[in-house]
Backbone as numpy.savetxt, mean C-alpha at the origin, in Angstrom:
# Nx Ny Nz CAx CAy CAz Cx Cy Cz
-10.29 -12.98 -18.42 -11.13 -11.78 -18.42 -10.25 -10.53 -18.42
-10.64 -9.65 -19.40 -9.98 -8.42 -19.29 -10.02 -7.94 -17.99
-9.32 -7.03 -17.54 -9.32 -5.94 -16.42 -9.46 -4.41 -17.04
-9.96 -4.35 -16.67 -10.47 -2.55 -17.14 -9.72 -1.61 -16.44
-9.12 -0.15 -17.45 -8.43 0.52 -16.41 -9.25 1.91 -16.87
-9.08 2.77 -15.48 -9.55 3.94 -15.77 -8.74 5.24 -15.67
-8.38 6.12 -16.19 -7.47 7.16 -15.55 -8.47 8.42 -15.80
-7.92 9.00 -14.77 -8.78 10.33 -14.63 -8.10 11.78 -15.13
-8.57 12.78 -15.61 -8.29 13.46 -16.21 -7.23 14.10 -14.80
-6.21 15.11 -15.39 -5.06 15.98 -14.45 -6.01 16.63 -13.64
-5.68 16.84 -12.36 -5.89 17.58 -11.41 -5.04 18.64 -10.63
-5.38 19.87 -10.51 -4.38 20.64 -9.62 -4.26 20.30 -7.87
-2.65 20.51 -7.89 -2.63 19.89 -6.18 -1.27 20.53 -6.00
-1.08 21.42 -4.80 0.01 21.71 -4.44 1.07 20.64 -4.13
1.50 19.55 -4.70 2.63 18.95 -4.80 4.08 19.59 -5.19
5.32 19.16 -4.84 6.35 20.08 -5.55 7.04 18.39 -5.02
7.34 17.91 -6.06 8.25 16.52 -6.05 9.64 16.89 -6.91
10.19 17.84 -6.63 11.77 18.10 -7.47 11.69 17.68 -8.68
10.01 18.09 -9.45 10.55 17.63 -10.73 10.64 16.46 -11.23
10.09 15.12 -10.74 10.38 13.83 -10.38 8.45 13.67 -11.28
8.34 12.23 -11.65 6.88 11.94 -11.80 7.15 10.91 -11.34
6.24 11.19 -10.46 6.36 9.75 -9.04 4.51 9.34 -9.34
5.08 7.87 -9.22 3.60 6.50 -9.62 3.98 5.89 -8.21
2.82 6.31 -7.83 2.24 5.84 -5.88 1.26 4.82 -6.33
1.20 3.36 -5.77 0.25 2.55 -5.92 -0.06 2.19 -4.62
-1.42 2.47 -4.56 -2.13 1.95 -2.81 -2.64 0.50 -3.03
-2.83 0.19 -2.06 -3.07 -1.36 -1.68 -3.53 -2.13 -2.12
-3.04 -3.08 -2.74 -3.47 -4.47 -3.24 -3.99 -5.32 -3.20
-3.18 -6.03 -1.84 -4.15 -7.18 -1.23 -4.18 -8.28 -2.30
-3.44 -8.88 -2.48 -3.25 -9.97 -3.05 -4.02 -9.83 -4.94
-4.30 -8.58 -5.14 -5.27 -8.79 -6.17 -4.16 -8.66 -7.73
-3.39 -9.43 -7.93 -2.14 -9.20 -8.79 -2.51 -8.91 -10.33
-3.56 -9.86 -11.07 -4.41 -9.07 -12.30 -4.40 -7.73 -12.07
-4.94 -7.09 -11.13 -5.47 -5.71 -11.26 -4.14 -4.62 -11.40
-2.98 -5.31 -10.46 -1.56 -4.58 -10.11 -0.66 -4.52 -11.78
-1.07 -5.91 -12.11 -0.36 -6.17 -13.56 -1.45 -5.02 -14.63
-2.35 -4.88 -14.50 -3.03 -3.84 -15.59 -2.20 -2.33 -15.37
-2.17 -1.71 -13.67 -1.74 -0.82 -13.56 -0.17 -0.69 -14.22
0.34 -1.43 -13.73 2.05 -1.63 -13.57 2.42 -1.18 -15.70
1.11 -2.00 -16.07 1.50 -2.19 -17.43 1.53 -0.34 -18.42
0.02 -0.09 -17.40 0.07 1.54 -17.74 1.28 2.30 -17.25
1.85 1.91 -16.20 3.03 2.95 -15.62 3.78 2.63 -16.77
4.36 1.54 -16.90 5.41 1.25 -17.81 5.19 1.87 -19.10
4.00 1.78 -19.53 3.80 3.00 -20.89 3.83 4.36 -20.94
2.99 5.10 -19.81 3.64 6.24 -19.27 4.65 6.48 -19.28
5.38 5.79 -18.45 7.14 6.15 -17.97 8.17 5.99 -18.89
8.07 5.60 -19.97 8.49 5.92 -20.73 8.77 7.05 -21.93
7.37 7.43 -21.85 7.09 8.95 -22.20 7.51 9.88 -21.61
7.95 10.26 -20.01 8.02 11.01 -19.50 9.54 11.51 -19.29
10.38 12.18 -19.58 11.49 13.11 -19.60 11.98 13.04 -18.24
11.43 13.47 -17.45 12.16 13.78 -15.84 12.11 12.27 -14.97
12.82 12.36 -14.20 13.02 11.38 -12.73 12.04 10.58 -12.88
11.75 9.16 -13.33 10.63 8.40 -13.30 10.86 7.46 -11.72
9.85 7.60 -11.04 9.61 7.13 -9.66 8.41 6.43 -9.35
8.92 5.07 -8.77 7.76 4.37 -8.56 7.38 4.06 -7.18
6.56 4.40 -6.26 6.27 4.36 -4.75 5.47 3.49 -4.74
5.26 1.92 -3.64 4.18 1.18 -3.23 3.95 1.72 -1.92
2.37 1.31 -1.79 2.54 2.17 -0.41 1.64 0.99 1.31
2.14 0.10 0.66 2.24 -0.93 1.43 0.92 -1.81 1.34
0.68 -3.00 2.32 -0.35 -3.56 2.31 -0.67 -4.66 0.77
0.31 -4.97 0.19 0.82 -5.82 -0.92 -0.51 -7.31 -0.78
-0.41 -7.72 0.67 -0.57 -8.97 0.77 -2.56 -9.12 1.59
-2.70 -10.32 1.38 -3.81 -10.61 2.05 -5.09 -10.54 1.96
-6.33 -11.80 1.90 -7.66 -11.11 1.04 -7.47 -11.55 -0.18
-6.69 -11.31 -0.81 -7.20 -11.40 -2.39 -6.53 -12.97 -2.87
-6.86 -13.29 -4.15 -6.41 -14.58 -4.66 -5.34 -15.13 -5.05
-4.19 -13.69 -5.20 -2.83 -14.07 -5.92 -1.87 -13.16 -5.15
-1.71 -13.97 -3.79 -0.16 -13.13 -2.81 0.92 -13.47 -3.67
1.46 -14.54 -3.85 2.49 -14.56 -4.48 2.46 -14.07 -5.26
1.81 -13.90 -6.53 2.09 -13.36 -7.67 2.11 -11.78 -7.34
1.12 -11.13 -6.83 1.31 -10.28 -6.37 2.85 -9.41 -5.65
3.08 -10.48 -4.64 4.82 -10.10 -4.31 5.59 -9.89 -5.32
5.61 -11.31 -6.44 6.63 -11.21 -7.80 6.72 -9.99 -7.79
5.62 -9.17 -8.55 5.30 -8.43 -9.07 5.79 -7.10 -8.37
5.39 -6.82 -7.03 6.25 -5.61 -6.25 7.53 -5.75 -6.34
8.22 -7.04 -6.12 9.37 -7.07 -6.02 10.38 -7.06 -7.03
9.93 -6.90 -8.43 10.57 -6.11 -10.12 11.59 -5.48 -9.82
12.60 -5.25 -10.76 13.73 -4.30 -10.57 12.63 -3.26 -11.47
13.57 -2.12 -11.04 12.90 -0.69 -11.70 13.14 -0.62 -12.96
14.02 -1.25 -13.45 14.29 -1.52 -15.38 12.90 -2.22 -15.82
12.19 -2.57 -15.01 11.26 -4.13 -15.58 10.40 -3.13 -15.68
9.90 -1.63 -15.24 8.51 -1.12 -15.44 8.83 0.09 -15.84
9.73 0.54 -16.41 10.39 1.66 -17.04 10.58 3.01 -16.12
11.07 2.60 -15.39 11.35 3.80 -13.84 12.37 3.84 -13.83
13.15 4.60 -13.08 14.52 5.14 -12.71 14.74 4.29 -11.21
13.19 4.32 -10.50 13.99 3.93 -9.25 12.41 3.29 -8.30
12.38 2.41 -7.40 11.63 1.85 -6.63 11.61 1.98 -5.46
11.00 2.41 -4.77 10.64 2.64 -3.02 9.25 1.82 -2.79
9.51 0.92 -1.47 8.65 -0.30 -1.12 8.31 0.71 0.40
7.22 1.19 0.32 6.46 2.08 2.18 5.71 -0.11 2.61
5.83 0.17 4.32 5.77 -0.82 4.61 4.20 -0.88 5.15
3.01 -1.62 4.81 1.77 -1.44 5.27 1.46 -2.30 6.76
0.61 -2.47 7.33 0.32 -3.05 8.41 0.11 -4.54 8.42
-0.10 -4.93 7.01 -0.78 -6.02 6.90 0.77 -6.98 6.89
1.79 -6.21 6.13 3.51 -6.69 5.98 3.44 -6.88 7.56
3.48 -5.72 8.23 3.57 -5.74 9.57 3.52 -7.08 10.06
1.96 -7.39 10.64 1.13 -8.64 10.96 2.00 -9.29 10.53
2.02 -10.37 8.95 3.17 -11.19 8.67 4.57 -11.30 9.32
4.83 -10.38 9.17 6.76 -10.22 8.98 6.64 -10.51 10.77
5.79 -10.38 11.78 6.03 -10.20 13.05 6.29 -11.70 13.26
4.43 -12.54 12.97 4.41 -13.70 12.55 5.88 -14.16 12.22
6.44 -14.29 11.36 7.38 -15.05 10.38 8.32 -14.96 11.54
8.89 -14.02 12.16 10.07 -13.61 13.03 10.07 -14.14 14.38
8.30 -15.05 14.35 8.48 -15.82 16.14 8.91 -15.03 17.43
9.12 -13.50 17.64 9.67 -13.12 18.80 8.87 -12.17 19.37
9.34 -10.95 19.80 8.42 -10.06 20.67 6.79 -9.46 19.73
5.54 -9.82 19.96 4.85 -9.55 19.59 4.04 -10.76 18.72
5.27 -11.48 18.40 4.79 -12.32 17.38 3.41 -13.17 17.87
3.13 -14.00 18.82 1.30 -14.37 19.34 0.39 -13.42 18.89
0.43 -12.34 19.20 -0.89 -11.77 19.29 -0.75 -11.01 17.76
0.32 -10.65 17.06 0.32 -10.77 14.82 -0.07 -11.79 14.78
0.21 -12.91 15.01 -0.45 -14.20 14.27 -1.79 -13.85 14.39
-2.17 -14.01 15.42 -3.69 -14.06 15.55 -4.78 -13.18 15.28
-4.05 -11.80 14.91 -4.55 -10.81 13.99 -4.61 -10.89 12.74
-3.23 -11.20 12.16 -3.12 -11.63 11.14 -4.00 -13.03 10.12
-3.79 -13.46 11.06 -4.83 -15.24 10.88 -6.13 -15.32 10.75
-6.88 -13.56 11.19 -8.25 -13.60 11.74 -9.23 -13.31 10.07
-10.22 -13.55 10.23 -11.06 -13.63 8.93 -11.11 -12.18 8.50
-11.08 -11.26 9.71 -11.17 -9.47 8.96 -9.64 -9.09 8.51
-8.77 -9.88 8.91 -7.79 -9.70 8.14 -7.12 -10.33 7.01
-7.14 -11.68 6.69 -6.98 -12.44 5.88 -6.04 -12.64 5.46
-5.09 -13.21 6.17 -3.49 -13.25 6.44 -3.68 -15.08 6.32
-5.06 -15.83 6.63 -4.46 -17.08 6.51 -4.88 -17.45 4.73
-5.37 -16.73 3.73 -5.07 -16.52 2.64 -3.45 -16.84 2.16
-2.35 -16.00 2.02 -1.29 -15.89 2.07 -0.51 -17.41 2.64
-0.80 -17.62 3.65 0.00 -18.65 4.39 -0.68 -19.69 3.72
-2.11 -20.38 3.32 -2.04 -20.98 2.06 -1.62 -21.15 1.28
-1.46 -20.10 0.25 -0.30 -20.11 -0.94 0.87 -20.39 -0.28
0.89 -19.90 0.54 3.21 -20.04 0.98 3.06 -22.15 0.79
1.91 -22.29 1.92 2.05 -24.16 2.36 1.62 -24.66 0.62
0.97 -24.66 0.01 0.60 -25.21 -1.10 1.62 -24.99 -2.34
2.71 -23.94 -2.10 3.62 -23.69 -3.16 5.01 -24.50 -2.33
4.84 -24.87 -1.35 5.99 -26.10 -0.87 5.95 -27.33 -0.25
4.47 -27.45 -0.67 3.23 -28.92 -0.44 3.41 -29.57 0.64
3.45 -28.32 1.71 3.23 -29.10 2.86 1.93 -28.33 3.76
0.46 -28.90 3.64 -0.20 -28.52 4.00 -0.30 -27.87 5.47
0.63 -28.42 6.22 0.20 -28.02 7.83 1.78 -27.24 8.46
2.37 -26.58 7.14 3.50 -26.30 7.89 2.99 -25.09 8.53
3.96 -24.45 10.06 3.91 -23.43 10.65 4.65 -21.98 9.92
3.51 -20.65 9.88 4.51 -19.53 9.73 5.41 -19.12 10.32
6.74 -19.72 9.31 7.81 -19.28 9.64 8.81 -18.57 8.78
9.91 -18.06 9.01 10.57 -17.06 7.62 10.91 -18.37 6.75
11.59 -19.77 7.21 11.74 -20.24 6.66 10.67 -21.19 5.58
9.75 -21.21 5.83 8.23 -21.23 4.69 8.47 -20.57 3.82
8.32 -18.98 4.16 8.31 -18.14 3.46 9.70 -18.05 2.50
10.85 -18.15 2.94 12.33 -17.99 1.47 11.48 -19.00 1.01
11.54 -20.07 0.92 10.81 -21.34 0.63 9.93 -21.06 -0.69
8.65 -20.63 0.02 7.52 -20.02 -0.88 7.55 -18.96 -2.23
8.36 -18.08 -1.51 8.48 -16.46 -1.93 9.55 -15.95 -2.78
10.83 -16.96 -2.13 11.80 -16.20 -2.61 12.83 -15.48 -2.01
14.22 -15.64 -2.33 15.54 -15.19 -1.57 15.13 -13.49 -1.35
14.62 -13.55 -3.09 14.53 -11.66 -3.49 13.33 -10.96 -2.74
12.07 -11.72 -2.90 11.05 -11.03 -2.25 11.38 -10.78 -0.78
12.02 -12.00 0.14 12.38 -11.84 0.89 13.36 -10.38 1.70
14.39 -10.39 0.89 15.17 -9.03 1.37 14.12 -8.00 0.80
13.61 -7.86 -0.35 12.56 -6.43 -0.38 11.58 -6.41 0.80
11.05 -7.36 1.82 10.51 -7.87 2.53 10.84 -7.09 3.92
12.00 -7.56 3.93 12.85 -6.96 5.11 13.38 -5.81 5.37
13.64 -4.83 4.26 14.20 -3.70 3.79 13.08 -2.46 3.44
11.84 -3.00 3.92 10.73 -2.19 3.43 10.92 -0.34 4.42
10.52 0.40 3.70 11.09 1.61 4.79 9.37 2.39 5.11
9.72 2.80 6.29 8.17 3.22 7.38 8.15 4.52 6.06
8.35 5.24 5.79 7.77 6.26 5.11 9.43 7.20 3.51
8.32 7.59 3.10 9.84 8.78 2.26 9.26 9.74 2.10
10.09 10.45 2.21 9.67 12.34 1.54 10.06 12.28 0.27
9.35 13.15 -0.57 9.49 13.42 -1.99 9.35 14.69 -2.53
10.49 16.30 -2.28 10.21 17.25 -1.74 9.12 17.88 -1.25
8.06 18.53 -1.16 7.05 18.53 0.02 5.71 18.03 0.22
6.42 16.46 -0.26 5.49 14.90 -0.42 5.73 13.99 0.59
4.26 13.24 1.88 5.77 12.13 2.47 4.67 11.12 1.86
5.43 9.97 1.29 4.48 9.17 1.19 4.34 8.02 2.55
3.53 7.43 2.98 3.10 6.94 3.74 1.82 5.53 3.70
2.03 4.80 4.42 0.51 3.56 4.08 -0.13 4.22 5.34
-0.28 4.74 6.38 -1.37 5.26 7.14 -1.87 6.69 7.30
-1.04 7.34 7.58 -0.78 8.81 7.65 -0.26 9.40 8.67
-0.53 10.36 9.18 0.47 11.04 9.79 -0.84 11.89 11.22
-0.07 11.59 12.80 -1.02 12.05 13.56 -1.00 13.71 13.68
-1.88 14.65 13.57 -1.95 15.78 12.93 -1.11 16.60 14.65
-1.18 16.14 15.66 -0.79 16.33 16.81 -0.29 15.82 17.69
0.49 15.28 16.18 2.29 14.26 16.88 3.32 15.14 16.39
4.48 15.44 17.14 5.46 15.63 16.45 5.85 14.87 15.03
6.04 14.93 14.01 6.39 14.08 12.84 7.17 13.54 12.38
8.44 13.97 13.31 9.31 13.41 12.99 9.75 11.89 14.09
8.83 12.57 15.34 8.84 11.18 16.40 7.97 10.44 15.65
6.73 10.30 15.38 6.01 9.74 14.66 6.22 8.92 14.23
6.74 9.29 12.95 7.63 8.08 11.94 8.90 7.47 12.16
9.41 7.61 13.13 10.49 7.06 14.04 10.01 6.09 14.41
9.18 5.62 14.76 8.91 4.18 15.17 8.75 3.03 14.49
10.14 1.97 15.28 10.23 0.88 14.39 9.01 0.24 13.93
8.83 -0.62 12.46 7.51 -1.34 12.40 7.51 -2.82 13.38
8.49 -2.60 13.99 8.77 -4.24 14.80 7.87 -3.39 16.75
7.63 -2.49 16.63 6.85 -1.89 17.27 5.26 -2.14 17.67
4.68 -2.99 16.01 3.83 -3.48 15.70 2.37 -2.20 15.66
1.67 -2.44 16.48 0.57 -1.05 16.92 1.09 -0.19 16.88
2.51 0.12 18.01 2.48 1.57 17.99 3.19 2.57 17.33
3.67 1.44 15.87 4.31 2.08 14.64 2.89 2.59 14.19
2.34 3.80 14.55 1.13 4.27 13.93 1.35 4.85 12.75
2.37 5.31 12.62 2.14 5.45 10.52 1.54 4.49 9.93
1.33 3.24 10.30 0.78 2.31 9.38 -0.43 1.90 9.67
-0.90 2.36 10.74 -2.35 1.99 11.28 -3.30 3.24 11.52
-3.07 4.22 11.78 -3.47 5.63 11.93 -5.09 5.74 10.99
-5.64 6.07 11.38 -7.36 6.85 10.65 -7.51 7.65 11.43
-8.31 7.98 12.73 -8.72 9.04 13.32 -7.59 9.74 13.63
-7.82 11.14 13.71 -6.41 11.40 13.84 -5.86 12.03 12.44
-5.96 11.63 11.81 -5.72 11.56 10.90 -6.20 11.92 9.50
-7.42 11.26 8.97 -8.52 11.56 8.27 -9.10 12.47 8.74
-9.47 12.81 9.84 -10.09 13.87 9.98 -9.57 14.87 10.75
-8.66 15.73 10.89 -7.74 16.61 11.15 -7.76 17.51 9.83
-8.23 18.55 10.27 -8.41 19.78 9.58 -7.28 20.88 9.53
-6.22 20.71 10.27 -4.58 21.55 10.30 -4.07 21.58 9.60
-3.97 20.61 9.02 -2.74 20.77 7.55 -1.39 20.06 8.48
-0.85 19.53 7.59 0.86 18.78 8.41 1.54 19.61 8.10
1.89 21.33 8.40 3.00 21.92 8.50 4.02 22.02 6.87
2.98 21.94 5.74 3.37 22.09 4.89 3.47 20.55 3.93
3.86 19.61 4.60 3.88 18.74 4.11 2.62 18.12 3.20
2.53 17.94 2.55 1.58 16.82 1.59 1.19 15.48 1.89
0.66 15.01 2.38 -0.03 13.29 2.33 -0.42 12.58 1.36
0.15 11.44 0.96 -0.41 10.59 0.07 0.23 8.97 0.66
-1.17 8.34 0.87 -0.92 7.26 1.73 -2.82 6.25 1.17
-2.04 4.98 2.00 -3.49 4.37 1.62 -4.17 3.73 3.11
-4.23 2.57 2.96 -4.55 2.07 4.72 -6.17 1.39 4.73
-6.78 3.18 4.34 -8.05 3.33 4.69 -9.21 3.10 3.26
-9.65 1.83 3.42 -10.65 1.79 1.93 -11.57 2.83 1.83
-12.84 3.06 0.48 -13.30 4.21 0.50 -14.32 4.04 1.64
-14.76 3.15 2.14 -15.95 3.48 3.00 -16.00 3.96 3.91
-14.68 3.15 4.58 -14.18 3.97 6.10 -13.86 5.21 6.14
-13.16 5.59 5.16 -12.85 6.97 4.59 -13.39 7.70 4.68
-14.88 7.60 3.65 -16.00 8.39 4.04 -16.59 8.37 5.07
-16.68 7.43 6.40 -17.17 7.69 7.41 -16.47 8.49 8.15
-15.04 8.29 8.16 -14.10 9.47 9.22 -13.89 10.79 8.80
-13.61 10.69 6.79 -13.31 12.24 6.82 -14.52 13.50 6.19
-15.36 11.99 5.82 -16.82 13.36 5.13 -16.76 13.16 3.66
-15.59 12.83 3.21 -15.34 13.22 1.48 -16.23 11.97 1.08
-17.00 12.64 -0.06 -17.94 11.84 -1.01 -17.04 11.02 -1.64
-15.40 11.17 -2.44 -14.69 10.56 -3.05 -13.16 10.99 -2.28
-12.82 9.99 -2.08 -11.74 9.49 -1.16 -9.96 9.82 -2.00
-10.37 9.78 -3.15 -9.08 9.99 -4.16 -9.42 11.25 -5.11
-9.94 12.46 -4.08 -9.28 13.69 -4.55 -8.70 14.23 -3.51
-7.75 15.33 -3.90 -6.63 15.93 -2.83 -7.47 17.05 -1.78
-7.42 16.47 -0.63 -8.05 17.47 -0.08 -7.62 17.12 1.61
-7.17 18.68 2.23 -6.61 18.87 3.24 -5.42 18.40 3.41
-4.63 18.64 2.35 -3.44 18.17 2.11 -2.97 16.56 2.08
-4.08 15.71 1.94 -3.98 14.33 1.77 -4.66 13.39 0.81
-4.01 13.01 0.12 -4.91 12.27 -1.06 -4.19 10.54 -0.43
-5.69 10.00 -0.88 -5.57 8.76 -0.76 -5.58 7.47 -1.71
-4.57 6.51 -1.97 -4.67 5.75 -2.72 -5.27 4.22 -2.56
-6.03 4.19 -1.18 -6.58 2.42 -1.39 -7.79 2.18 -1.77
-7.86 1.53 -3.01 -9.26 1.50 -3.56 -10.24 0.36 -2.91
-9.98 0.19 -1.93 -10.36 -1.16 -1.36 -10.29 -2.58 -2.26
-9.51 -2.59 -2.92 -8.56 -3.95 -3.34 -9.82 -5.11 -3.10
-9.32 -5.49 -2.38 -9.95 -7.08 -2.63 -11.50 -7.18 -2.31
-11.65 -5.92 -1.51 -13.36 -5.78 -1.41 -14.19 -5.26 -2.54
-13.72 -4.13 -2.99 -14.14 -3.20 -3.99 -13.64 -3.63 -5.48
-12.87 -4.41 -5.77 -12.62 -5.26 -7.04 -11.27 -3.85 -7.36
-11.64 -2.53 -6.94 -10.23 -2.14 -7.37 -9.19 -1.27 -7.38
-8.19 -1.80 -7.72 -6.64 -1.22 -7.19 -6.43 -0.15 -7.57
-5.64 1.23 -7.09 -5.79 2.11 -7.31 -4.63 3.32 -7.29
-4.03 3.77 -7.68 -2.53 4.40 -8.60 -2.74 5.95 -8.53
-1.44 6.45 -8.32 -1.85 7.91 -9.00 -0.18 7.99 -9.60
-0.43 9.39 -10.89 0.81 9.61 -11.06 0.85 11.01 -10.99
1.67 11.14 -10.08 1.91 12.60 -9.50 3.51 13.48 -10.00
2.71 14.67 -10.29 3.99 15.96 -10.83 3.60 17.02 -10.23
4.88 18.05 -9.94 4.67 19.00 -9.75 3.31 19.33 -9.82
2.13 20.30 -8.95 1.89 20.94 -9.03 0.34 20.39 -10.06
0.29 19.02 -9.77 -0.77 18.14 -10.74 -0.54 16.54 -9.85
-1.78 16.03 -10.34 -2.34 14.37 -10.63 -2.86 14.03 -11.12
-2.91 12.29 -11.42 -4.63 11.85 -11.41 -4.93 10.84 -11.28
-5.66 10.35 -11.10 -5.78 8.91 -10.65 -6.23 7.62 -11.81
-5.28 6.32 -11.17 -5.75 5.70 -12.24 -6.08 4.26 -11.26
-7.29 3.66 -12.10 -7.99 2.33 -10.99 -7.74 1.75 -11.96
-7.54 0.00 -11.49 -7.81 -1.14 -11.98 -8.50 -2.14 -11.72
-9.61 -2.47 -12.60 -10.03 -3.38 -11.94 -11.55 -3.21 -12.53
-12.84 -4.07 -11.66 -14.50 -4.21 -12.06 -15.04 -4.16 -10.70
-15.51 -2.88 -10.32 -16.20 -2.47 -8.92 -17.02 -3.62 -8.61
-17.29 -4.21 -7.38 -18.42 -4.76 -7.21 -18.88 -4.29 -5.79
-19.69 -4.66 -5.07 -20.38 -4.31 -3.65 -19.25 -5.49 -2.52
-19.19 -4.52 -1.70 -18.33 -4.40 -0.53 -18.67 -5.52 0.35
-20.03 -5.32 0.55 -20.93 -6.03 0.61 -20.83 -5.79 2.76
-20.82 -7.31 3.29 -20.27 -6.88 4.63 -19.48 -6.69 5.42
-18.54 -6.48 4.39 -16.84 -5.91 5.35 -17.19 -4.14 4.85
-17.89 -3.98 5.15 -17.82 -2.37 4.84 -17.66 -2.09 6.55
-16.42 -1.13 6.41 -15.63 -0.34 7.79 -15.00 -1.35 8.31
-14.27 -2.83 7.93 -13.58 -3.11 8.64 -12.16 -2.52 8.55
-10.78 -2.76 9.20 -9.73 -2.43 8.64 -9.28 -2.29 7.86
-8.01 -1.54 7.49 -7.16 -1.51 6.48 -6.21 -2.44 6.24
């Protein structure tokens, strides 16, 4: 079945990215068709484009949807493979959950069991890992996972970074607490689990009317429903109060969702065939 893509006409947005055209993709969730439609448009884009080609994920890769692995492949590309200059992996909550899991140590009980739980859908994933090394009842462990995944996915895995600035851009998978210092904020390791709140953050957040001190937001986390319940906006992926959002609700909403951002402009591009949310409407990100 085809996948349908949509891009939306340019939009004005006080961005200033040095000149750079940076391709931010929000959350996936295992839905790798939809990532491969986008990925395929960047790569045609980015080739067209003259200045700094930049590609940002902005975490939350895994879980819910039908194709984790392939999905990983697919994040884990060298930047030659999609016609970019350069790749930055932001680390989402859902990596979190896993990677705590996989690592067996402080925190790791109570990630599993978040991770494992039906509103999160982390035992999705650990399926594919046991069925791609046919052992139905093995335990999450890192060693499953090289196993499953891969030497390479693995170190992109491990190396994932809590946030980047992109001159007065940060990108982010949760956002930023409007009445935190920001730079403590994002200081916190993701082996922190919860109280790495860049990656878990909504209230606070979505609805904070201050502005971050100049900075720009573009982050995902939050699907459109929840979205609209915390911040008011009828549509969740236009720029407003200095934060635009990229998670199209992935594996609920059928689809994945991109922007490619320049100076001083955007616009958004989805992949995928909407369907109804149905009854995970407002669970997590």
């Amino acid at each position: 079945m085809t996948v349908p893509l949509d891009v939306s006409d340019w939009k004005p947005a006080p961005f200033a990215v040095q000149g750079e055209t940076v391709f931010a993709v929000g959350d996936v969730h295992g839905c790798a068709s939809e990532l491969t439609v986008l990925l395929e448009a960047i790569e045609r884009v980015a080739r067209e484009r003259q200045a700094k080609r930049h590609l940002i994920y902005l975490g939350d890769l895994i879980d819910r949807g039908p194709d984790n692995i392939g999905t990983l492949r697919l994040w884990a590309e060298d930047a030659t493979a999609r016609g970019v200059d350069r790749i930055d992996r932001v680390m989402g909550n859902h990596e979190i959950m896993m990677m705590l899991t996989l690592a067996g140590e402080t925190h790791a009980a109570k990630a599993e069991a978040m991770w494992r739980s039906d509103r999160m859908g982390g035992e999705t994933v650990l399926a594919e890992m046991r069925a791609a090394c046919r052992d139905p009842c093995a335990p999450p462990t890192y060693a499953l996972a090289v196993a499953a995944l891969g030497e390479g996915v693995m170190r992109h895995l491990m190396t994932q970074r809590s946030h980047l600035r992109v001159g007065n851009t940060l990108f982010v998978h949760g956002g930023l607490d409007g009445r935190a210092d920001p730079q403590a904020f994002l200081a916190r390791p993701w082996t922190a689990f919860t109280d790495a709140r860049w990656a878990w953050i909504t209230h606070g957040f979505l609805d904070w009317q201050g502005g971050f001190g100049g900075t720009m937001v573009v982050h995902g986390h939050t699907p459109p429903d929840k979205h609209r319940a915390i911040s008011g906006l009828a549509d969740p992926h236009l720029f407003e109060g200095d934060r635009l959002s990229l998670d199209g609700g992935s594996a609920r909403t059928g689809i994945v969702t991109a922007a490619e951002i320049q100076d001083g402009r955007y616009r958004i591009l989805k992949a995928g065939t909407a369907r109804n949310s149905g009854s995970l409407t407002l669970l997590p990100g």
